[in-house]
N, C-alpha and C positions, 0 to 999 in steps of 0.2 A: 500592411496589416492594420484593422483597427486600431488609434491610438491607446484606448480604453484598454483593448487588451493586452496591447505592449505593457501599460502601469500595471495588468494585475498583474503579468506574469513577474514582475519587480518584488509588488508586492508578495508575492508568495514566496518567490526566490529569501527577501529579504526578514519573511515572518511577519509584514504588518501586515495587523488584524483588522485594524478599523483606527478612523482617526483619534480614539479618544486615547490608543494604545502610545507610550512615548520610547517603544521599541522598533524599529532600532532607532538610534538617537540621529541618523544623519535623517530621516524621514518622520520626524515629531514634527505634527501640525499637519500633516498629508492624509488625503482618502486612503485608505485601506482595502483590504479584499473586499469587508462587506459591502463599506458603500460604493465601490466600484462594479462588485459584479451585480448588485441594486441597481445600477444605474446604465450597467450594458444591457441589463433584460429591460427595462424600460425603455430605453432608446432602438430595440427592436434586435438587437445582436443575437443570432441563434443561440439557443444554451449550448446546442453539440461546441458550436464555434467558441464560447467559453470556455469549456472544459479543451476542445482539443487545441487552443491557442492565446489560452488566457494561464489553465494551472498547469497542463503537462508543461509547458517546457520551464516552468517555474520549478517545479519540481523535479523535473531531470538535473536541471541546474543544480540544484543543491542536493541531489544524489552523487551526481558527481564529484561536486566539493565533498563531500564527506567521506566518498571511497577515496580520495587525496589527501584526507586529511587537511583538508584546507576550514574545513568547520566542524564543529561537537556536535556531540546531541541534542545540549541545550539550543545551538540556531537550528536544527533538524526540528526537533520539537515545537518551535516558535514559525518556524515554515507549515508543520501541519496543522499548525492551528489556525493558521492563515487561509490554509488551504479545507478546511474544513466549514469555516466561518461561512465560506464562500459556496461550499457546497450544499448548502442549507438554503441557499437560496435556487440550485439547481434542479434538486433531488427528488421535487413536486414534475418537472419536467421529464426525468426518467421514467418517474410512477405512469404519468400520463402515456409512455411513448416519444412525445416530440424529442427526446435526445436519447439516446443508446450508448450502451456500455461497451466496450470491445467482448468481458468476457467474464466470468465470475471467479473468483480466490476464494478458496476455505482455508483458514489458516489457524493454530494452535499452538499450545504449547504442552508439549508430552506428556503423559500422566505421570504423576512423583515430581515432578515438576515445577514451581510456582511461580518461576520469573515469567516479565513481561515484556520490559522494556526495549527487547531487541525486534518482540512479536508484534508492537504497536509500533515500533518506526517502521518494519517492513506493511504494516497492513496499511497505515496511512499514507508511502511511500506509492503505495500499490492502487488506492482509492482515487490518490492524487493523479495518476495516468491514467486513468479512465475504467479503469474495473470495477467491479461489484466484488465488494470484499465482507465476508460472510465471517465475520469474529466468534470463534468457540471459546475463547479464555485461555485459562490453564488449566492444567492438571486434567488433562483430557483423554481420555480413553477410544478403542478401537470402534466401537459404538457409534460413540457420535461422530465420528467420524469419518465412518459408514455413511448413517443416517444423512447428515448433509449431503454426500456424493449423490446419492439414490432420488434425492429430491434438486438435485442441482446436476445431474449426470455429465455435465459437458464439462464441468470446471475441473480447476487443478488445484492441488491440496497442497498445502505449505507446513510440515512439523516443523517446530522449534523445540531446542534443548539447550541448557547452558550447564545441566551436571552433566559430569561423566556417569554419574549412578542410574541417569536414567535415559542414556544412550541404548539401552539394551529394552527400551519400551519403544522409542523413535525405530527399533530395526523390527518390533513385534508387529507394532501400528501399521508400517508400511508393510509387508506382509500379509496382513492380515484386509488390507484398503485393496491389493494387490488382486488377493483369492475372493472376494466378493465384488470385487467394480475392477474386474479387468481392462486395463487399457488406460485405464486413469494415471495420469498423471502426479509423480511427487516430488517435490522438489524440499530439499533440510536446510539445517542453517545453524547455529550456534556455537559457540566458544570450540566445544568439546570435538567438532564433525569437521569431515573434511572429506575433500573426493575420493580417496581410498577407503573410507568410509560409506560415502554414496555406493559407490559401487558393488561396497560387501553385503549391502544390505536390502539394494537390489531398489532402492531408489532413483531418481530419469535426473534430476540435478541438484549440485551441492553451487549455493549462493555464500561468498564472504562478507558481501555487504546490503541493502536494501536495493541498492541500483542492477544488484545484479538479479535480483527476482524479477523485476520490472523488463529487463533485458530478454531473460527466460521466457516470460509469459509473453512479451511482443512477438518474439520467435515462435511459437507453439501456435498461440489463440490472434492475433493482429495479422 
C-alpha cells in the first residue's frame, strides 16, 4: 500500500490533525491528515484510494478501540477531527464524481431530545467509512425525517435517544418513517434502547456503539 496512506491512516487512527497540532504527544512535529492527504492528491493518489485506504481503516481502528474501551471519546473526538480535516480536501472530488460514496446515512436525535454527543460520534464514525452522512440535529420530528428519506430514498435512517422520556417519540418516528417510505431502513441507538427494544418498535437494528452502525450499513448498502 502507499506509504502516504499507511501515515494517514495513523494519523487518523491517532487524531493528528495537522502538524501544528501537538496531539498526540508521541507524533508532535509530524505531518498530519491535512498535509498528508494535501499531499497524496497532489502526488496523484486516487481520492476513492484515500478515503478507502487512507481514513476507513483509521477509523475502524479506533471504532474498534472504543467498542473495547481501550479509548474515550475525547481520542474518538480528536480521530474525527483528523478525519474530517482530511475530508475537506476530498469532498470537491465527491461533488465532481471522481470518488464515490458507498451510500448515504440520515441521522438524528429524536424530538424532546437535545443530546448530541453520541449523534456526532456515530455520524462522523459513519462519514469516516465512506458514506454520505446527511445531519438533522436534535430535537427532530417525523417530518423531517420523512423529508430527507424522500429526497435521498435509498439511504438508511439512524434515531438517537438518551432519555427515556423520549423513547416513546424514537418508536412514533420509526413508524411513522415506516408508513410513508416503506422499506427504509432504521437502525437506534442511545443510553435508554436496546434490542428488545428495536424489536418492539419495529425498527431493522439496535447499535451499542458507533462501530456497530458502520458494521450495519457495510452489511445492508457495501
Amino acid at each position: 500500500m502507499n506509504e502516504l496512506l499507511i501515515k494517514l491512516a495513523e494519523c487518523i487512527e491517532f487524531g493528528k490533525i495537522n502538524m501544528a497540532s501537538p496531539y498526540p504527544p508521541q507524533m508532535k512535529g509530524q505531518e498530519g491528515a491535512d498535509e498528508i492527504t494535501r499531499r497524496a492528491l497532489e502526488e496523484g493518489v486516487p481520492p476513492q484510494d484515500i478515503l478507502s485506504n487512507g481514513l476507513m481503516p483509521g477509523m475502524e481502528r479506533i471504532g474498534v478501540k472504543f467498542r473495547e474501551n481501550k479509548v474515550f471519546v475525547p481520542q474518538v473526538l480528536m480521530s474525527a477531527k483528523a478525519m474530517s480535516t482530511a475530508m475537506l480536501h476530498l469532498k470537491p472530488h465527491f461533488l465532481s464524481g471522481a470518488a464515490k460514496q458507498k451510500g448515504t446515512f440520515i441521522i438524528g436525535t429524536v424530538l424532546g431530545d437535545l443530546h448530541d454527543i453520541g449523534k456526532n460520534l456515530v455520524g462522523m464514525m459513519v462519514e469516516g467509512n465512506g458514506y454520505k452522512v446527511i445531519d438533522l440535529g436534535t430535537d427532530v420530528g417525523s417530518d423531517k425525517f420523512i423529508e430527507a428519506v424522500r429526497q435521498n430514498p435509498e439511504a438508511v435512517v439512524g434515531l438517537s435517544a438518551l432519555l427515556t422520556t423520549t423513547m416513546v417519540n424514537m418508536e412514533k418516528i420509526t413508524r411513522e418513517i415506516k408508513e410513508a417510505m416503506p422499506g427504509t431502513l432504521v437502525t437506534i441507538g442511545g443510553a435508554p434502547v436496546n434490542n428488545d427494544f428495536c424489536s418492539k418498535i419495529g425498527a431493522d437494528n439496535y447499535s451499542p456503539d458507533p462501530q456497530g452502525v458502520v458494521e450495519y450499513l457495510n452489511s445492508k448498502i457495501a
